[in-house]
LUMPA-284469 format. One line per field, with one value per residue: residue number from 1; residue in three letters; x, y, z of N, C-alpha, C in turn. Coordinates in steps of 0.02 Angstrom, whole numbers. Example, Ala and Ser with C-alpha at 12.3 -4.5 7.8 and 13.67 -1.06 7.14 Angstrom:
! LUMPA-284469
seq c(1_2)
type c(Ala_Ser)
n.X c(660_642)
n.Y c(-284_-112)
n.Z c(390_354)
ca.X c(615_684)
ca.Y c(-225_-53)
ca.Z c(390_357)
c.X c(660_645)
c.Y c(-165_2)
c.Z c(390_394)
***
This chain:
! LUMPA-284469
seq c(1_2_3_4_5_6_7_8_9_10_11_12_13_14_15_16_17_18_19_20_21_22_23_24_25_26_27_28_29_30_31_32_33_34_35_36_37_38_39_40_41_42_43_44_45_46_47_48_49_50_51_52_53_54_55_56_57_58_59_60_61_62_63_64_65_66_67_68_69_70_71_72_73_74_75_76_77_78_79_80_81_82_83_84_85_86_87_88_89_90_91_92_93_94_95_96_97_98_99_100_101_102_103_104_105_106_107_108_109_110_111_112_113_114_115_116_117_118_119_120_121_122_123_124_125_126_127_128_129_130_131_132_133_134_135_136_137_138_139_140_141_142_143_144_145_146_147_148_149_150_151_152_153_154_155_156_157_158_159_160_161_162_163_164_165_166_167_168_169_170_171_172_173_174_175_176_177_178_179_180_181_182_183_184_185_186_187_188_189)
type c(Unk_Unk_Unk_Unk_Unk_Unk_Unk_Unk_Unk_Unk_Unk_Unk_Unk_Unk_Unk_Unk_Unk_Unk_Unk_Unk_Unk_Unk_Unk_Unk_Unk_Unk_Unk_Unk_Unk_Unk_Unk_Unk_Unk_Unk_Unk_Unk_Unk_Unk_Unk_Unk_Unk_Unk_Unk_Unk_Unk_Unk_Unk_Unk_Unk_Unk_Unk_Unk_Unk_Unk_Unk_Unk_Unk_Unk_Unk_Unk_Unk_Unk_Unk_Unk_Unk_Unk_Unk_Unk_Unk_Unk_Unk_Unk_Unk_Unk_Unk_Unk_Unk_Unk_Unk_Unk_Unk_Unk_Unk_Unk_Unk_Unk_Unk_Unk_Unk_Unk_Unk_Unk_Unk_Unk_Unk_Unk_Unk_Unk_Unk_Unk_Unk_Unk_Unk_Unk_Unk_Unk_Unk_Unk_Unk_Unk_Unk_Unk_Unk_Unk_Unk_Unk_Unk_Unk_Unk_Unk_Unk_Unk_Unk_Unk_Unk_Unk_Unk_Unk_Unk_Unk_Unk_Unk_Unk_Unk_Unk_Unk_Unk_Unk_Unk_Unk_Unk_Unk_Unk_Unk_Unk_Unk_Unk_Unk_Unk_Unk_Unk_Unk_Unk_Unk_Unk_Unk_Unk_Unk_Unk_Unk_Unk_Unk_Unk_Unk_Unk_Unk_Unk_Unk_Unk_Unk_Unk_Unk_Unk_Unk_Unk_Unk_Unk_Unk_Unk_Unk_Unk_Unk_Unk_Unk_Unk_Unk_Unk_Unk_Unk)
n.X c(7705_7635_7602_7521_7407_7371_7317_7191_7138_7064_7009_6908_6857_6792_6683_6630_6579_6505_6392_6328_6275_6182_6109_6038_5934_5871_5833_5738_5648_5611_5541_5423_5352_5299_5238_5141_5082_5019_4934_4805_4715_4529_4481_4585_4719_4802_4947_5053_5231_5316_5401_5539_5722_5715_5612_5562_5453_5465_5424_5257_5153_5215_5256_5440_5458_5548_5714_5848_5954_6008_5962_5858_5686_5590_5563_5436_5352_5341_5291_5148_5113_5116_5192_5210_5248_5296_5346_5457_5625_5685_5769_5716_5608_5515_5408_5255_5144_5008_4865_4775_4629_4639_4663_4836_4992_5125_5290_5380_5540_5594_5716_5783_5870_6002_6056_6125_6081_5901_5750_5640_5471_5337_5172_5002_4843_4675_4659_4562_4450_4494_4569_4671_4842_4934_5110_5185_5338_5409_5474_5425_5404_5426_5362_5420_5474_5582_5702_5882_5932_5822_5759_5878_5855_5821_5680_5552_5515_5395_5259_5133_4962_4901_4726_4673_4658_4638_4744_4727_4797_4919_5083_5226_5398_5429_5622_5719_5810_5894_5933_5931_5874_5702_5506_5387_5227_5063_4957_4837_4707)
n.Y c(4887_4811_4919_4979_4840_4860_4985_4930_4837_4921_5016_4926_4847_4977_4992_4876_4923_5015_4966_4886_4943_5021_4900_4859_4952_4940_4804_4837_4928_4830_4728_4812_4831_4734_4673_4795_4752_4632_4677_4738_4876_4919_5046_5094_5189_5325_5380_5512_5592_5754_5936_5940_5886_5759_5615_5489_5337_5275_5166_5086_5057_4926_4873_4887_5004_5065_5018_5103_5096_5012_5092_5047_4973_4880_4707_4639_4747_4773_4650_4660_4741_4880_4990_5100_5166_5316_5364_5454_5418_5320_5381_5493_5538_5432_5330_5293_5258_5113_5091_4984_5065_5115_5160_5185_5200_5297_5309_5451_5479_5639_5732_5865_5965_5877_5713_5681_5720_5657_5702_5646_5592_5549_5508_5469_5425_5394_5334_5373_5292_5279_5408_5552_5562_5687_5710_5860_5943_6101_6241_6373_6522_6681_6849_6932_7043_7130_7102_7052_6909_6874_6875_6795_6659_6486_6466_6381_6203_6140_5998_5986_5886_5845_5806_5741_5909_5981_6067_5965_5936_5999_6017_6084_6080_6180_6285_6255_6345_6299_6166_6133_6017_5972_5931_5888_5974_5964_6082_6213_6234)
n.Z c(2451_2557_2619_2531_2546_2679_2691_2584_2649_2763_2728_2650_2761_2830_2751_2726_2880_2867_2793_2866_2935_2883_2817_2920_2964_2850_2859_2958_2907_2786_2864_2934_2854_2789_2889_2884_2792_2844_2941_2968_3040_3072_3179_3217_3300_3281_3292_3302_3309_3319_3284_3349_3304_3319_3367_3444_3470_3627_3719_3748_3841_3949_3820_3717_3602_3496_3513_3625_3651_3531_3427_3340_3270_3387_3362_3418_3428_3317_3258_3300_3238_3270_3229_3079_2916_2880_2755_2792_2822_2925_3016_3031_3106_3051_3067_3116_3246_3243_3336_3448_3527_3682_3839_3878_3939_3882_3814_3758_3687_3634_3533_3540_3509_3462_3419_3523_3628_3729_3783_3886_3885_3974_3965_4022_3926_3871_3719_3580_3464_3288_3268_3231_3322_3397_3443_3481_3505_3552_3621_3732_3670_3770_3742_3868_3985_4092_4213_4167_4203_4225_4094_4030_4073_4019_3903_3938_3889_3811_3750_3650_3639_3521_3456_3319_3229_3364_3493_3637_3775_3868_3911_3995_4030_4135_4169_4307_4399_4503_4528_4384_4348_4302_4272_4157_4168_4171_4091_4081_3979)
ca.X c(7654_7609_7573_7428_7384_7341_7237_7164_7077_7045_6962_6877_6794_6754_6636_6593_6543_6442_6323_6318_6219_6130_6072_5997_5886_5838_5786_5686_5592_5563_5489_5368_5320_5275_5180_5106_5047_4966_4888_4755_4664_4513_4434_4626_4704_4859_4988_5138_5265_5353_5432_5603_5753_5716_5590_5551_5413_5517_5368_5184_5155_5254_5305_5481_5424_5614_5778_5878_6024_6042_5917_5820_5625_5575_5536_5388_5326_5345_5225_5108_5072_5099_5219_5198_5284_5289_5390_5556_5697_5684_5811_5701_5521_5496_5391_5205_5103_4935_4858_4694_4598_4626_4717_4914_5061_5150_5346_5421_5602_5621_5767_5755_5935_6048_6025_6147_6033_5852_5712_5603_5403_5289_5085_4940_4793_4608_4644_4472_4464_4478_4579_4746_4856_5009_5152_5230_5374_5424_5498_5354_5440_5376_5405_5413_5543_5601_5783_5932_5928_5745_5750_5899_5828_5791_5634_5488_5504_5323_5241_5057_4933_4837_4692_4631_4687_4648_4754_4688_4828_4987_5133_5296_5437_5510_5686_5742_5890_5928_5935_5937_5835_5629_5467_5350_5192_5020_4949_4766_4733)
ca.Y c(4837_4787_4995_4961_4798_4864_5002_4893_4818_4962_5030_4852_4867_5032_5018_4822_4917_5059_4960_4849_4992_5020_4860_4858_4989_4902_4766_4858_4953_4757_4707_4846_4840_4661_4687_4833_4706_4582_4692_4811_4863_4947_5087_5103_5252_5344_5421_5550_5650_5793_5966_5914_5870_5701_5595_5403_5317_5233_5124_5093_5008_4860_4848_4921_5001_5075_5015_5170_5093_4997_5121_4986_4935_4810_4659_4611_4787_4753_4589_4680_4798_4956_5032_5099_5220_5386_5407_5494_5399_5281_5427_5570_5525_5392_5289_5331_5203_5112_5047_4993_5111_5097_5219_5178_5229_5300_5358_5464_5525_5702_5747_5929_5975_5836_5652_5659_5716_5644_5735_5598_5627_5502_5525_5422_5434_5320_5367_5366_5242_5339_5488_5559_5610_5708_5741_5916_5988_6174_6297_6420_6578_6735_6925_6953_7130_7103_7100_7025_6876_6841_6876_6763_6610_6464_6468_6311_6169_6105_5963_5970_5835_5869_5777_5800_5979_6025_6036_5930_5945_6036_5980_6109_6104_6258_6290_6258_6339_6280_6092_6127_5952_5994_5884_5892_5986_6001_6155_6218_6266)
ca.Z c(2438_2628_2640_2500_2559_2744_2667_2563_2702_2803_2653_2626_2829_2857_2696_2764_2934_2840_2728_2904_2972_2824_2819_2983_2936_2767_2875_3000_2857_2754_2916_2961_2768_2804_2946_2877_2749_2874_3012_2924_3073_3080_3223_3264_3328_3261_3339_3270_3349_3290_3319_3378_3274_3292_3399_3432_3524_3652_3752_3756_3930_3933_3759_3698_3551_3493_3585_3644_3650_3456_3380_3297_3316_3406_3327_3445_3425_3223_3237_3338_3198_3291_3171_3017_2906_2836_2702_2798_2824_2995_3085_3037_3117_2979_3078_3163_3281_3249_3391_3469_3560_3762_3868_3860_3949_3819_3832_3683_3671_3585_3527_3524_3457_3418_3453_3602_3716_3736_3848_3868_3896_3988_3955_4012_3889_3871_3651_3559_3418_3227_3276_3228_3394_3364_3508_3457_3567_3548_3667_3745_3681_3778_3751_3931_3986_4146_4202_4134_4248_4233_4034_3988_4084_3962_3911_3957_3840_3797_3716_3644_3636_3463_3417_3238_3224_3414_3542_3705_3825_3851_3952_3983_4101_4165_4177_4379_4406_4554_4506_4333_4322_4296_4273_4118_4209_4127_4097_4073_3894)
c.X c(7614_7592_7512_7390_7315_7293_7200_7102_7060_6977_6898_6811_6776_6701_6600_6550_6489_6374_6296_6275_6180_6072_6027_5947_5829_5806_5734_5627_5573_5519_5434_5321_5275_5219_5121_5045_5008_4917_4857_4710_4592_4504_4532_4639_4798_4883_5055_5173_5320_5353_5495_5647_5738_5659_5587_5490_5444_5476_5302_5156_5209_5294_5344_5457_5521_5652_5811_5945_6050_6007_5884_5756_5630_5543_5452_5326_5299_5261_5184_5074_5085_5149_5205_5248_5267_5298_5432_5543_5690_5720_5773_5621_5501_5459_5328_5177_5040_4926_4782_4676_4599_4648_4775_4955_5110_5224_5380_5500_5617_5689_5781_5814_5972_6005_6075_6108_5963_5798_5642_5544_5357_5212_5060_4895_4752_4624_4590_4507_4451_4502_4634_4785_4912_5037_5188_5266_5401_5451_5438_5396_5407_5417_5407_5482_5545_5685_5826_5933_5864_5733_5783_5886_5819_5725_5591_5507_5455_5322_5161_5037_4891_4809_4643_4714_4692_4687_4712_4709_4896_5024_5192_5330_5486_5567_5674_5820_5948_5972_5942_5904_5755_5592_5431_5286_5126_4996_4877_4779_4677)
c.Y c(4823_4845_4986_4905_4826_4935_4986_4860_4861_4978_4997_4845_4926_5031_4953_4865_4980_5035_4909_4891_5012_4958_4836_4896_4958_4867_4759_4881_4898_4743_4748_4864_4773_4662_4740_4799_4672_4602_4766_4805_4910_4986_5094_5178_5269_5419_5444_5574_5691_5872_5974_5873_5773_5657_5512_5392_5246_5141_5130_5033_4972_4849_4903_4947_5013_5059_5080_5165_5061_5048_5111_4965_4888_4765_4647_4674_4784_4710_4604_4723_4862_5007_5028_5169_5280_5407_5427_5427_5386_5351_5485_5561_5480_5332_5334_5249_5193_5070_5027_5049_5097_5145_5163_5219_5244_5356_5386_5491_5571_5710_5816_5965_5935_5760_5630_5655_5730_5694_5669_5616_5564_5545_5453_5449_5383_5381_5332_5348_5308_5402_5474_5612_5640_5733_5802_5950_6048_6200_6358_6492_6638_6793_6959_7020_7115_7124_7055_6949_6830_6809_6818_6673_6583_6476_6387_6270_6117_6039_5969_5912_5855_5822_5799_5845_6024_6008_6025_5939_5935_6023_6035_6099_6167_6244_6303_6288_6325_6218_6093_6057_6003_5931_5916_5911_5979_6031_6154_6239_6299)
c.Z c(2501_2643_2618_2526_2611_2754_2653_2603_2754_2770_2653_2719_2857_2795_2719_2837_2924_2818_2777_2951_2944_2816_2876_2992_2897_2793_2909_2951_2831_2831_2927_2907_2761_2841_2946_2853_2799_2924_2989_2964_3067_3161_3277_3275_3305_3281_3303_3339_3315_3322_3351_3300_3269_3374_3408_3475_3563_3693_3765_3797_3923_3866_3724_3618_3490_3550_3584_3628_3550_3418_3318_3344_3321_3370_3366_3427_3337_3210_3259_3298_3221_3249_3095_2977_2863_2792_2698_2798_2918_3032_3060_3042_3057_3004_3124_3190_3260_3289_3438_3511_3616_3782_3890_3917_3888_3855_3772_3715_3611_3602_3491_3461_3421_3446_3484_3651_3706_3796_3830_3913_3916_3982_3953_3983_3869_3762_3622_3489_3336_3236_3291_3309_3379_3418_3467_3512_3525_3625_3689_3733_3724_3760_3813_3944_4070_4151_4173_4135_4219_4125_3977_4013_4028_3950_3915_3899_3854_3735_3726_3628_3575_3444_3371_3247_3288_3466_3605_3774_3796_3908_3971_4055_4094_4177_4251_4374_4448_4559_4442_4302_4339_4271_4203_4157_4153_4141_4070_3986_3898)
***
């Protein structure tokens, strides 16, 4: 009896601490559904990101736009209007930015493979009012022949700047192998 019991409530909070993460979601999406509702701006300027298993827009100057650490938007960012949604599912790019037209500091975190490990992307940009921007990261594959050495190096992992349909500016960092740490560079296009 005290065997079933003390399942019983195992049972009883691991399903309490599921639908307790569920619901934290639920309430991020009612809020930005809300806000969607009250802040219909015009001559704004909208911003995606995709390419990567999973992305976020972490900060736009000053204001936290996602926390890193609960992986929940910011409320302030919420009342501000700058989120809006897509259609996924909050953990699979389910959220894009609208935002006035100025140039921004803007920081994203791609999450190229899993969502252990972040490569996170700073860009300053003056964005022009009425126009869709889209962050896309990829890998720069080349068919380069070379030696062994040279060949099995990683290859560059890029992020484009597309506005509209063109890209504007392109970003990659090379693999260091010395340091194995690298910078996001931009590149001519």
């Amino acid at each position: 009896m005290t065997k079933f019991l003390s399942c019983s409530v195992l049972i009883g909070l691991t399903s309490f601490m599921l639908s307790a993460c569920q619901s934290t979601q639920m309430v991020d999406l009612m809020r930005i559904k809300q806000a969607e509702n009250k802040h219909v701006s015009q001559n704004s300027v909208s911003v995606y990101c995709s390419g990567a298993e999973h992305c976020e827009f972490a900060r736009l100057n000053d204001v936290i736009i996602m926390d890193e650490r609960a992986q929940r938007a910011n409320r302030s960012a919420i009342q501000k209007g700058y989120l809006k949604l897509t259609g996924e599912p909050l953990d699979q790019n389910g959220v894009y930015l609208t935002i006035p037209p100025q140039q921004y500091e803007m920081v994203i975190r791609f999450y190229p493979i899993t969502k252990q490990h972040a490569e996170v992307f700073h860009v300053i940009h003056d964005f022009k009012a009425n126009q869709k921007y889209t962050f896309k990261m990829y890998r720069l594959r080349s068919q380069g022949s070379g030696s062994l050495l040279n060949v099995s190096s990683p290859t560059p992992l890029c992020v484009d700047m597309i506005q509209e349909k063109r890209t504007i500016r392109r970003f990659c960092r090379p693999h260091n192998a010395v340091t194995g740490v690298s910078e996001f560079v931009e590149q001519k296009i």
